[in-house]
DSSP file (Angstrom, degrees, kcal/mol; ACC not computed):
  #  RESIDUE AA STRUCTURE BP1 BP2  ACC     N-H-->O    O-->H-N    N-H-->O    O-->H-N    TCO  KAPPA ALPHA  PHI   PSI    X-CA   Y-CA   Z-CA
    1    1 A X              0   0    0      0, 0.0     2,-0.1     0, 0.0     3,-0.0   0.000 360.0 360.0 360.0 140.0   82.6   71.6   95.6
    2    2 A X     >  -     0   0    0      1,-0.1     4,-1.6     4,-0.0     5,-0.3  -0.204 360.0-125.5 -94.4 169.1   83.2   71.8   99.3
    3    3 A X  H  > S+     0   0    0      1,-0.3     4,-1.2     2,-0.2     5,-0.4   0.922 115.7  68.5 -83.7 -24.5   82.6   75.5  101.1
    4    4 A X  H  > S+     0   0    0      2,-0.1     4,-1.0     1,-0.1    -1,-0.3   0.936 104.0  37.7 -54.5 -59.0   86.2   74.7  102.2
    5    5 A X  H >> S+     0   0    0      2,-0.2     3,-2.5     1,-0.2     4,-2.2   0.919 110.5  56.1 -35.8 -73.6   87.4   75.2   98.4
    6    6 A X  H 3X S+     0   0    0     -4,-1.6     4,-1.8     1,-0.2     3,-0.4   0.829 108.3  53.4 -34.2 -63.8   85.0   78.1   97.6
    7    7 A X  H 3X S+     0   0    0     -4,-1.2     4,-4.2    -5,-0.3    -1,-0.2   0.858 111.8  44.8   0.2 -59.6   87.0   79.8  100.9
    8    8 A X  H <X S+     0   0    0     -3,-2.5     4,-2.6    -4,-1.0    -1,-0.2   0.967 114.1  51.0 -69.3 -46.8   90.4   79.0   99.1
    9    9 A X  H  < S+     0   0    0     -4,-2.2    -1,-0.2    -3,-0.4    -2,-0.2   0.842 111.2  44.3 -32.9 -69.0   88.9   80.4   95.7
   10   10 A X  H >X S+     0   0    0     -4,-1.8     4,-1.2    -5,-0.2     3,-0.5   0.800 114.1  50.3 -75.3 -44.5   87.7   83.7   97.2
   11   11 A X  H 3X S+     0   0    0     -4,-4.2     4,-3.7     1,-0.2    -2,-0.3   0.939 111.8  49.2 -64.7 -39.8   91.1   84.4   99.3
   12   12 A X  H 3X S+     0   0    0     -4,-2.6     4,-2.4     2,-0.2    -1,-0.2   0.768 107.4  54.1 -73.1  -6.9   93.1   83.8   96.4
   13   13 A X  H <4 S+     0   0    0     -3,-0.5    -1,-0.2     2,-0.2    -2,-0.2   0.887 114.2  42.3 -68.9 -29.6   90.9   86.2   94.2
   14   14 A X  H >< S+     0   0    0     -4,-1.2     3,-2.0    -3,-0.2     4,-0.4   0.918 113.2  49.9 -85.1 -45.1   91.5   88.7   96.5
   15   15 A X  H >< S+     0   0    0     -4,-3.7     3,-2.2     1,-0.2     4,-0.4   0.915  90.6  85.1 -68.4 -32.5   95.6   87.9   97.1
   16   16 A X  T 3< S+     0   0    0     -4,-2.4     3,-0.3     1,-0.2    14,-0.3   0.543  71.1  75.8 -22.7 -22.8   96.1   87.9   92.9
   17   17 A X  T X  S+     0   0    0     -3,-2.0     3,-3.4     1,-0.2    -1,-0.2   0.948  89.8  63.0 -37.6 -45.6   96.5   91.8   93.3
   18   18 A X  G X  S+     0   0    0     -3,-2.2     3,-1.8    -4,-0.4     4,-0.4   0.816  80.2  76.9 -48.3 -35.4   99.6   90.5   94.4
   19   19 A X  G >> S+     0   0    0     -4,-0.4     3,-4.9    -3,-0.3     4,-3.4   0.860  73.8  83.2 -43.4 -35.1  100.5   89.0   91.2
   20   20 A X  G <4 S+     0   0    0     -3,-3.4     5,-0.3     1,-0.3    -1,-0.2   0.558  79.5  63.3 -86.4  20.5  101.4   92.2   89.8
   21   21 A X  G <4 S+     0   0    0     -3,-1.8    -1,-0.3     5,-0.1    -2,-0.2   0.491 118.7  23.9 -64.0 -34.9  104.5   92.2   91.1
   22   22 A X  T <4 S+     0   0    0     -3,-4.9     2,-0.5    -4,-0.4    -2,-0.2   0.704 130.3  40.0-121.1 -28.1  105.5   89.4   89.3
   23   23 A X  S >< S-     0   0    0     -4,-3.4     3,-1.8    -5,-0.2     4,-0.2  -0.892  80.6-123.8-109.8  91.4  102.9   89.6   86.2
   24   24 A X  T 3  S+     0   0    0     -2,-0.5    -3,-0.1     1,-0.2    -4,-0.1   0.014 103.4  16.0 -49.6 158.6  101.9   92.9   84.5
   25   25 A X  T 3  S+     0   0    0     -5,-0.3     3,-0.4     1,-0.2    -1,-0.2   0.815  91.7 130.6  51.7  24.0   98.3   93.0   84.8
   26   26 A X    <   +     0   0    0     -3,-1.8     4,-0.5     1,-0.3     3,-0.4   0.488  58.3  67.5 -90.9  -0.6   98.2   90.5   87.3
   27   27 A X  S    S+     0   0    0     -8,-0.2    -1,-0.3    -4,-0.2    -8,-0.1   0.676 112.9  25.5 -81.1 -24.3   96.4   92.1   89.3
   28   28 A X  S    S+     0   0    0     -3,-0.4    -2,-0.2   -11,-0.1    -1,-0.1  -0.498 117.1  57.0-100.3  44.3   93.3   92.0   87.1
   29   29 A X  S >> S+     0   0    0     -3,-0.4     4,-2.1   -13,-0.2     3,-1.7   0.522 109.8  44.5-137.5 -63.7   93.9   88.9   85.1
   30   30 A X  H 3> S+     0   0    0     -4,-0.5     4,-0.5     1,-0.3   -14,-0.1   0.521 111.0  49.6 -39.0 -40.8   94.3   86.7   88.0
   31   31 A X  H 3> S+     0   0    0      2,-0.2     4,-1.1   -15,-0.1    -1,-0.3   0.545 117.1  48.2 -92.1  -7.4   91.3   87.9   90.1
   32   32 A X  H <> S+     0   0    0     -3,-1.7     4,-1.2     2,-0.2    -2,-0.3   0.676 108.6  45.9-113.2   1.2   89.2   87.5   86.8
   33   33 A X  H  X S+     0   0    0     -4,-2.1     4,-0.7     2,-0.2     5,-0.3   0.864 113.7  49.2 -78.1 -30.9   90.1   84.2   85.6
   34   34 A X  H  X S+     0   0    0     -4,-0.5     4,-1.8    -5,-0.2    -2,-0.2   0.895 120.9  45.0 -85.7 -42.3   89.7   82.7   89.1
   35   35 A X  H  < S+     0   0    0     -4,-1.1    -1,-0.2     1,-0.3    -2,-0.2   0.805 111.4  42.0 -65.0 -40.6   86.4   84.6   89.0
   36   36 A X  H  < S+     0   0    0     -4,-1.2    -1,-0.3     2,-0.2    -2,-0.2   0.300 120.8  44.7 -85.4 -12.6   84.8   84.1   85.6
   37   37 A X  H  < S+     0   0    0     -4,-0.7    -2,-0.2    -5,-0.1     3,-0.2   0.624 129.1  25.7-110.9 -19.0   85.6   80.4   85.7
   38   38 A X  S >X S+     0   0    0     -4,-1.8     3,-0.9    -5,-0.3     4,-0.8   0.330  92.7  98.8-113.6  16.2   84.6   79.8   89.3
   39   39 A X  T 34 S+     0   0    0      1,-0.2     7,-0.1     2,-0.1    -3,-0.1   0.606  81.1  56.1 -89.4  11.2   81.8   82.8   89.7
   40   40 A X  T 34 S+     0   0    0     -3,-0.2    -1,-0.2     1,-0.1     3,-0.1   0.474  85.6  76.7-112.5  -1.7   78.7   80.3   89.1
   41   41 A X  T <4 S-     0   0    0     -3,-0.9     2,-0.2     1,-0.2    -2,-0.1   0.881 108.5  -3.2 -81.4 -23.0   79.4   77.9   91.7
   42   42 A X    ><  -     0   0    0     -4,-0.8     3,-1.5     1,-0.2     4,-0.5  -0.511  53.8-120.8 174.7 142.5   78.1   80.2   94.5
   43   43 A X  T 3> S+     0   0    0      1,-0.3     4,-3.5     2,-0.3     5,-0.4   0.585 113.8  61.5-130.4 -82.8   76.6   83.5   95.5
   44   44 A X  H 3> S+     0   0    0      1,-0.4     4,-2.7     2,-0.2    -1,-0.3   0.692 108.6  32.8  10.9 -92.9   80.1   83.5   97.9
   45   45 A X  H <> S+     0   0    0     -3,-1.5     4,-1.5     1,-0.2     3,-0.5   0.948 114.8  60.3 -61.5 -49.0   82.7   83.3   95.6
   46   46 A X  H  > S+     0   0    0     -4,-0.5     4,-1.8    -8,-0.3     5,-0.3   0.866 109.3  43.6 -44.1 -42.9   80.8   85.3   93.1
   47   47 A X  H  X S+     0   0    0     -4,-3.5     4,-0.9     1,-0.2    -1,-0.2   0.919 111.0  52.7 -67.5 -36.3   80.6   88.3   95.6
   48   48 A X  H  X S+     0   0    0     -4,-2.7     4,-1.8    -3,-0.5    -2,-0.2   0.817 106.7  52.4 -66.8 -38.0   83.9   88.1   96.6
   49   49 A X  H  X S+     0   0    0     -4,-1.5     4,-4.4     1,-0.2     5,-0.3   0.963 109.3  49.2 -61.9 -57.1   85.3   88.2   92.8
   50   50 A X  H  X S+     0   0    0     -4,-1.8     4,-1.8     1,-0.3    -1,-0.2   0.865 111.2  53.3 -59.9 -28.4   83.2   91.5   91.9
   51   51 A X  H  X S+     0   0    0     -4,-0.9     4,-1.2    -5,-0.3    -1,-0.3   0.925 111.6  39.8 -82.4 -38.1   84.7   92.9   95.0
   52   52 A X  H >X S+     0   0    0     -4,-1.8     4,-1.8    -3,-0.3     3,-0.6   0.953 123.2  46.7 -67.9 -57.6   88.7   92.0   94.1
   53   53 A X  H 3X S+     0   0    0     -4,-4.4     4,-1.0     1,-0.2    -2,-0.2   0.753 111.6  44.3 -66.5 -28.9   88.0   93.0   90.8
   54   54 A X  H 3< S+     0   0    0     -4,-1.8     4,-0.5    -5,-0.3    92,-0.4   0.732 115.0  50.1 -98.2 -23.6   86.0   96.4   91.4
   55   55 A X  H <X>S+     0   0    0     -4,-1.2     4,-4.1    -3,-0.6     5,-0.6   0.899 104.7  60.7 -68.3 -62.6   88.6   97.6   94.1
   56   56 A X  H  X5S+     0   0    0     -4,-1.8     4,-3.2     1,-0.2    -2,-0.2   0.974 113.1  38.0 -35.5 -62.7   91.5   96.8   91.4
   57   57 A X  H  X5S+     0   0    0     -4,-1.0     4,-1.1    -5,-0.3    -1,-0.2   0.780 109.0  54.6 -66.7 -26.9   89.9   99.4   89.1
   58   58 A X  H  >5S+     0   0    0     -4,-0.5     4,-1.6    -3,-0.4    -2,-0.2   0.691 111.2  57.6 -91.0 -11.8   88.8  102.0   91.6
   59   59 A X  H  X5S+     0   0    0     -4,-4.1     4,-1.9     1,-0.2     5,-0.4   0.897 111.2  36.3 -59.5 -46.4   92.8  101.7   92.4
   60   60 A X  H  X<S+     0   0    0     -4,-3.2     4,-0.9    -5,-0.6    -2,-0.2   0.861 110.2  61.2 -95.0   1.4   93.9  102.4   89.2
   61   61 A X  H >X S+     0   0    0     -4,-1.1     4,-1.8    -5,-0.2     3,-1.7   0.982 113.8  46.3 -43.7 -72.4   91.0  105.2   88.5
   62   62 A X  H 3X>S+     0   0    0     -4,-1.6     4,-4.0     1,-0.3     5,-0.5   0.883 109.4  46.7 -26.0 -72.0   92.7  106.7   91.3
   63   63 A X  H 3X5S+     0   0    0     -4,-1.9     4,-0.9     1,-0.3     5,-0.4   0.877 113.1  47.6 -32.9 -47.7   96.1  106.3   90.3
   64   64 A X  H <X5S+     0   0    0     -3,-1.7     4,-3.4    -4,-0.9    -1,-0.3   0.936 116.0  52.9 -70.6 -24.0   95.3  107.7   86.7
   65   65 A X  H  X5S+     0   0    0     -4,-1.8     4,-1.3     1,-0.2    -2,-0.2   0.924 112.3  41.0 -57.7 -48.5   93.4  110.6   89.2
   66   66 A X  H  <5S+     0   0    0     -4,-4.0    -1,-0.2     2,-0.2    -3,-0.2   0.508 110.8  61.3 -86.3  -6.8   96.7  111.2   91.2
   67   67 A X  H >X<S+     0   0    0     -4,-0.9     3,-1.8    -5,-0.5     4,-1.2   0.752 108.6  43.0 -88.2 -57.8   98.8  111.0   87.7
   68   68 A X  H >X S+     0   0    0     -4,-3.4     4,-0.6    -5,-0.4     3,-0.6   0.962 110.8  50.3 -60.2 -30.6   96.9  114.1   86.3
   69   69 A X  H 3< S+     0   0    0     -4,-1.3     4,-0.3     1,-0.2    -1,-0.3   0.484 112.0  47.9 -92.0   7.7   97.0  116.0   89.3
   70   70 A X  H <> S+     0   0    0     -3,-1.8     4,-1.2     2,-0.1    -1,-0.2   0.579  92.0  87.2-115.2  -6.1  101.3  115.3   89.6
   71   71 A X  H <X S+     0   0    0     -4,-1.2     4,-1.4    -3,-0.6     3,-0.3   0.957  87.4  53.0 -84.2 -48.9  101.8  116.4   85.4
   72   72 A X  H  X S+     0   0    0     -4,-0.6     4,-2.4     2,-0.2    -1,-0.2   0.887 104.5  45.3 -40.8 -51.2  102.0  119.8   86.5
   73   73 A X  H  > S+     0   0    0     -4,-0.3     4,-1.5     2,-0.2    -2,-0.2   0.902 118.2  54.0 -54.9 -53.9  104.7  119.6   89.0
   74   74 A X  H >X S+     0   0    0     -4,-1.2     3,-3.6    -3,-0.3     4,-0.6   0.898 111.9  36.6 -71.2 -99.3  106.1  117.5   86.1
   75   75 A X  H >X S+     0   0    0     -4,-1.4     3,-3.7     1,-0.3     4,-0.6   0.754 118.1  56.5 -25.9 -85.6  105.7  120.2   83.3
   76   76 A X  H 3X S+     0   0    0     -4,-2.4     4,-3.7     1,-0.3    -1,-0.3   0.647 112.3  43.6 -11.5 -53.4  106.8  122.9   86.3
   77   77 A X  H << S+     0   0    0     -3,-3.6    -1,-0.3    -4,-1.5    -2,-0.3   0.662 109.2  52.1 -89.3 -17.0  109.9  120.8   86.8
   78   78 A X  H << S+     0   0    0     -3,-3.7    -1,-0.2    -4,-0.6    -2,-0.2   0.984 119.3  40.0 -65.5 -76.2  111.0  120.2   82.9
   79   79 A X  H  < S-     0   0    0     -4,-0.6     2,-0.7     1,-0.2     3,-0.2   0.661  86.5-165.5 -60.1 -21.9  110.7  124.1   82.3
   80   80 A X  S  < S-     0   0    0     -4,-3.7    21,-0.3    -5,-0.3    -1,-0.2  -0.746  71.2  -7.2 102.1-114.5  112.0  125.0   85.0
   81   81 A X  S    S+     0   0    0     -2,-0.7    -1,-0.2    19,-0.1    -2,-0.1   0.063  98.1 143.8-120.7  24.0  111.3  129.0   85.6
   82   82 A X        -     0   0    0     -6,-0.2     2,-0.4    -3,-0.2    -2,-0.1  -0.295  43.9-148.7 -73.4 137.3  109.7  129.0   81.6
   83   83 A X    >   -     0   0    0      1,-0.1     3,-2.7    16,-0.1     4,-0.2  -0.929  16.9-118.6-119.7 114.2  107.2  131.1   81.8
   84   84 A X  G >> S+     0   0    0     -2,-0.4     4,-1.3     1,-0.3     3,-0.7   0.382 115.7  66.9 -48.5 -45.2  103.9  130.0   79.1
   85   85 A X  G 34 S+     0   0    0      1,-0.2    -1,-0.3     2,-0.2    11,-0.1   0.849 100.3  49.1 -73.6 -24.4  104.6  133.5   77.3
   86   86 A X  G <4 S+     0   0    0     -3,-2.7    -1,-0.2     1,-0.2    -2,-0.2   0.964 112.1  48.1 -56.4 -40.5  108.2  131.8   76.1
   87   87 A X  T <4 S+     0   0    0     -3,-0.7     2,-0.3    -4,-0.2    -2,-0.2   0.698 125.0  23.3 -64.7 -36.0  106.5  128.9   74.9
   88   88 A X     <  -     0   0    0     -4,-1.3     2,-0.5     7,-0.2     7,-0.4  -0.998  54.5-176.2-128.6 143.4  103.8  130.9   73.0
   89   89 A X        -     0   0    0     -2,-0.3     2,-0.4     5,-0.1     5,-0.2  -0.994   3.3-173.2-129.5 111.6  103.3  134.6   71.3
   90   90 A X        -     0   0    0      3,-2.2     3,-0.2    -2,-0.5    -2,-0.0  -0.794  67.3 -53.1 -99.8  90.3  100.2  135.5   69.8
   91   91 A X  S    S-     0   0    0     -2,-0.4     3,-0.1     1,-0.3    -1,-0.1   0.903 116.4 -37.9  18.5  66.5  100.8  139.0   68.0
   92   92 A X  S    S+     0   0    0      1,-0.2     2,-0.7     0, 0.0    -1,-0.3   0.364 111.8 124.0 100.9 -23.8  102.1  140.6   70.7
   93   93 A X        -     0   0    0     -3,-0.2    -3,-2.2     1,-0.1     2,-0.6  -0.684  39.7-169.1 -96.4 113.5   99.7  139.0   73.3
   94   94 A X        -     0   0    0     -2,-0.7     2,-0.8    -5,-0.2    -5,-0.1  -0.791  12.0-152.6-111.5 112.9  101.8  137.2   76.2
   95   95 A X        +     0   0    0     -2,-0.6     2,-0.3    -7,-0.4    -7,-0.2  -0.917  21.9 179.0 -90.2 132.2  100.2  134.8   78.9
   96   96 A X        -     0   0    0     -2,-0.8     2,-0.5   -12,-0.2    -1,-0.1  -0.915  11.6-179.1-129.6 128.0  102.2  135.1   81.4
   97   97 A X        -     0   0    0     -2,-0.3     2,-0.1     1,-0.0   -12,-0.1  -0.861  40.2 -93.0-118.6 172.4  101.4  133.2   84.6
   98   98 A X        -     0   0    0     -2,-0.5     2,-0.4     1,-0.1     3,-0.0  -0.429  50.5 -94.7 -76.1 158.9  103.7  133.5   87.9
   99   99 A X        -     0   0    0      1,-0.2   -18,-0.1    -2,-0.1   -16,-0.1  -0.834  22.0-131.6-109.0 151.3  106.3  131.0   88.2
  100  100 A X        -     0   0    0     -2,-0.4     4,-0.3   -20,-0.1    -1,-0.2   0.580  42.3-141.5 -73.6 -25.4  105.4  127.9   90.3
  101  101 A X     >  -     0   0    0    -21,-0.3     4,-1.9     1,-0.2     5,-0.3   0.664  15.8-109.4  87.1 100.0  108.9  128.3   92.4
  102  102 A X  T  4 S+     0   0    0      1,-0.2     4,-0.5     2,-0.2    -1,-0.2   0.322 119.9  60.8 -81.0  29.8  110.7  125.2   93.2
  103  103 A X  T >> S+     0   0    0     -3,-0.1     4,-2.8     2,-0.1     3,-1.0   0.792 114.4  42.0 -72.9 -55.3  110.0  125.3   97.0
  104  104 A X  H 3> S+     0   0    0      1,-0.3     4,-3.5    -4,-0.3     5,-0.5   0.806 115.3  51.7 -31.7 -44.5  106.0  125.2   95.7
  105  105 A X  H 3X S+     0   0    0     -4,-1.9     4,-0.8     1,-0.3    -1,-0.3   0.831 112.7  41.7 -88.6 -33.6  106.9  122.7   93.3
  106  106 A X  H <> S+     0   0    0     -3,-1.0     4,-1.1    -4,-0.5    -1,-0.3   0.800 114.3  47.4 -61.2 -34.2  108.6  120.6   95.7
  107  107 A X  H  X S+     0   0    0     -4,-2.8     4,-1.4     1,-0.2    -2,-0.2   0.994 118.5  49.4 -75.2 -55.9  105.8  120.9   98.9
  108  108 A X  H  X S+     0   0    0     -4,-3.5     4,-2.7     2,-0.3     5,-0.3   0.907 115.7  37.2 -69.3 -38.9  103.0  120.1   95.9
  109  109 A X  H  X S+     0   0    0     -4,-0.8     4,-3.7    -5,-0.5     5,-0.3   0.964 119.9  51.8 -85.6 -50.4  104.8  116.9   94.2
  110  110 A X  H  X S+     0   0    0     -4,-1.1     4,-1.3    -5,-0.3    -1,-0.3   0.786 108.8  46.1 -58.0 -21.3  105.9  115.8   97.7
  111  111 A X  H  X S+     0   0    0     -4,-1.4     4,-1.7    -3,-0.3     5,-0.3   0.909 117.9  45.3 -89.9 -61.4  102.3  116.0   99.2
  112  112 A X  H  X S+     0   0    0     -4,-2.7     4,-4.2     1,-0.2     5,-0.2   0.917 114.7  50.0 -54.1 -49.4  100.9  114.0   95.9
  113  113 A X  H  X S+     0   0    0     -4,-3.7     4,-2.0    -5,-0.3    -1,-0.2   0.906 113.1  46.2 -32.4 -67.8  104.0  111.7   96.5
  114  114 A X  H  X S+     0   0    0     -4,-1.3     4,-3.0    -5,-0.3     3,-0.5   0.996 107.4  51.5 -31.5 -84.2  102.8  111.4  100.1
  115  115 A X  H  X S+     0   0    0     -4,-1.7     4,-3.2     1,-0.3    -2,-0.2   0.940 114.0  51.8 -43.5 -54.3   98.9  110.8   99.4
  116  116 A X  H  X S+     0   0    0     -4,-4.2     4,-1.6    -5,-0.3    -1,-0.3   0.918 108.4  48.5 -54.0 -39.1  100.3  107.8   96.9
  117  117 A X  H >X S+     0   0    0     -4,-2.0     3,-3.3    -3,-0.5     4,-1.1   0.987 110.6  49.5 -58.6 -76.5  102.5  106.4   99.7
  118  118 A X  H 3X S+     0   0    0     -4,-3.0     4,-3.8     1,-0.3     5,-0.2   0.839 112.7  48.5 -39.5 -53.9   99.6  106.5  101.9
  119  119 A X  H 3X S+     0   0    0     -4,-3.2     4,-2.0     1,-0.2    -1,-0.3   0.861 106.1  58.8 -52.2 -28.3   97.2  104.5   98.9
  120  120 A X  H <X S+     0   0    0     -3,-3.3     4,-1.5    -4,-1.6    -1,-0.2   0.889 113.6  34.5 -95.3 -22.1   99.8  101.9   98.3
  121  121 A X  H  X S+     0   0    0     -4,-1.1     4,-2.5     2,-0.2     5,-0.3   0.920 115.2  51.4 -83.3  -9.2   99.7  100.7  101.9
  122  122 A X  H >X S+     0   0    0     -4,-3.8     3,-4.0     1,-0.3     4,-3.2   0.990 113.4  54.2 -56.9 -49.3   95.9  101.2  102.7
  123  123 A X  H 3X S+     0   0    0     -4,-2.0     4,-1.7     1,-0.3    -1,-0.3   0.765 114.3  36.0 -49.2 -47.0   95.7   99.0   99.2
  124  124 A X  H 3X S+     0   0    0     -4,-1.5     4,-0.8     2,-0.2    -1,-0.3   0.761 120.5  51.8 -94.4 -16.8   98.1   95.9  100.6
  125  125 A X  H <X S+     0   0    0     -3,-4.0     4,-1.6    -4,-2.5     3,-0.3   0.883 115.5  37.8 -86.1 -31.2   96.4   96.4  104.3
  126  126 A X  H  X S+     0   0    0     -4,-3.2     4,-2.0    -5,-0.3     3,-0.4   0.969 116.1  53.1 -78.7 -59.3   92.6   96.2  102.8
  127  127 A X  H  X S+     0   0    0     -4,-1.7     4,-1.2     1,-0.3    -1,-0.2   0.657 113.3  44.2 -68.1 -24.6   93.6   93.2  100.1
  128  128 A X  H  X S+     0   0    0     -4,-0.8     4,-1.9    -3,-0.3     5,-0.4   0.853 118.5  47.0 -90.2 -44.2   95.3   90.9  103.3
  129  129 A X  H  X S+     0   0    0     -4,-1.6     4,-1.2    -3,-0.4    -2,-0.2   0.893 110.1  46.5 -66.4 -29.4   91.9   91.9  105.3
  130  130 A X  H  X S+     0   0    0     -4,-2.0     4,-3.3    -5,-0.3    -1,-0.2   0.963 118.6  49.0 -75.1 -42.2   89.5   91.0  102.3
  131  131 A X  H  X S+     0   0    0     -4,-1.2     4,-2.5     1,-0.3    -2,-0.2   0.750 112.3  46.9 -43.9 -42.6   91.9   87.5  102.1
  132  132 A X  H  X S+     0   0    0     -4,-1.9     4,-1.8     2,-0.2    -1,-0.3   0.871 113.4  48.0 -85.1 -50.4   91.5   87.0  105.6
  133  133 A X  H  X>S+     0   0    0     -4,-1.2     5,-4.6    -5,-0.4     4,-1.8   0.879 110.2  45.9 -41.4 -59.1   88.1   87.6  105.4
  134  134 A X  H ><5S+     0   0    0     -4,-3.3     3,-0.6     3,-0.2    -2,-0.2   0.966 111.5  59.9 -60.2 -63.9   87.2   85.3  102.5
  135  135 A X  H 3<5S+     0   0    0     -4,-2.5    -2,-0.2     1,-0.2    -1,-0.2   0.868 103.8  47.3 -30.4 -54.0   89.5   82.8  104.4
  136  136 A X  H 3<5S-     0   0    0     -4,-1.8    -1,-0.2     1,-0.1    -2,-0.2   0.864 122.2-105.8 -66.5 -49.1   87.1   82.9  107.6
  137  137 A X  T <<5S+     0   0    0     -4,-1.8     2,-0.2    -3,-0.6    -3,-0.2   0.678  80.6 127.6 110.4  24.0   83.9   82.5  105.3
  138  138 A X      < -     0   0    0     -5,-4.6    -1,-0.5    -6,-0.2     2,-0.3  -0.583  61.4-107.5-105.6 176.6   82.9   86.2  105.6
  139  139 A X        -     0   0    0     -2,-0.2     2,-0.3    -3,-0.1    -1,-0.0  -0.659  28.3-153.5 -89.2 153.0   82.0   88.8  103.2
  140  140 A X        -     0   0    0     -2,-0.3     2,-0.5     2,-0.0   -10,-0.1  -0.956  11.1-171.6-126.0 120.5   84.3   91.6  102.6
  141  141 A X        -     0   0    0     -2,-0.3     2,-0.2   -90,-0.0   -93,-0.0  -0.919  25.7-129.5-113.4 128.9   83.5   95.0  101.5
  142  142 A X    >   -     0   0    0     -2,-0.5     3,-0.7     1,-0.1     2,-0.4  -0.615  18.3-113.1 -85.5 147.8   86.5   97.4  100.5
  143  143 A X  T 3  S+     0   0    0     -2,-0.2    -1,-0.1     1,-0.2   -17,-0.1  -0.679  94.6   6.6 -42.3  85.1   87.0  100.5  101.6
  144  144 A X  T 3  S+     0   0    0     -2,-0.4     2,-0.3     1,-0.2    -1,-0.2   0.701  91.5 158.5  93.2  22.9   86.8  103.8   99.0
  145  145 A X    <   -     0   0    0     -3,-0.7     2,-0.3     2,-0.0    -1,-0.2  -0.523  36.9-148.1 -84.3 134.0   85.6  101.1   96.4
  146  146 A X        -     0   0    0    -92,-0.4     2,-0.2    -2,-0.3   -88,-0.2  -0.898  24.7-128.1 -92.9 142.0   83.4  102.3   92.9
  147  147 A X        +     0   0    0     -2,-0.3    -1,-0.1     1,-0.1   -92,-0.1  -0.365  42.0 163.4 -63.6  40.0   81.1   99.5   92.1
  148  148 A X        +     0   0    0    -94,-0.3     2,-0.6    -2,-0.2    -1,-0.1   0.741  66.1  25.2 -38.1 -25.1   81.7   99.0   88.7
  149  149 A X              0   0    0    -99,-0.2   -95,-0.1     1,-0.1    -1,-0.1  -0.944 360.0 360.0-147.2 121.5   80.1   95.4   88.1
  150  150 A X              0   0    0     -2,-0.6    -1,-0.1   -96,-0.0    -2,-0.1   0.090 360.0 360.0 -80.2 360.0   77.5   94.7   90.4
């Protein structure tokens, strides 16, 4: 196999995020079949795969991260001005917390809103830079990546 191919290999492992646009879970189905079937022909492609793949996953750790931290504003915005002590009475004993206030509830879910916006372009400018990269016949290391498979 010619280092031109390995090249082609390793940019499309890294542009298969793209897939999940058109494929659920194409974003990690794509970079690991191209990987696992091609990740013993050389060091190259092998690095490149673990690197689409491990970036894919510290995206959606994030994602699940930025989903827990937005289910309050969620909750806030279902009840409304509900205060916990409507929702529960234990003999007489009321938790009462303040209520979150929809200007709060708006600046918080908008700032999370925000911080997501921001993630989904870093995520499509670092996956065309790892692509471009792999193209060239460099290594590419992403940005804010957990090393899950080493």
């Amino acid at each position: 196999m010619s280092i031109k191919n390995h090249k082609n290999i390793a940019t499309f492992m890294h542009l298969g995020a793209f897939s999940k646009y058109f494929i659920p879970f194409g974003n990690y189905i794509v970079p690991v079949l191209l990987w696992s079937s091609n990740k013993d022909k050389s060091n190259f492609i092998d690095d490149h795969g673990k690197e689409a793949i491990n970036f894919q996953l510290s995206i959606l750790l994030y994602t699940v991260i930025l989903g827990i931290f937005s289910f309050p504003f969620f909750i806030f915005n279902v009840f409304g001005d509900a205060s916990v002590s409507d929702l529960f009475h234990f003999n007489d004993i009321s938790i009462n917390f303040s209520n979150a206030g929809g200007f709060r509830t708006l600046i918080g879910a908008s700032f999370i809103g925000v911080i997501a916006l921001i993630g989904f372009f870093l995520e499509i400018v670092f996956v065309i830079s790892a692509a471009l990269k792999a193209n060239k016949g460099e290594n590419y290391k992403y940005p804010l990546t957990i090393r899950f498979i080493k």
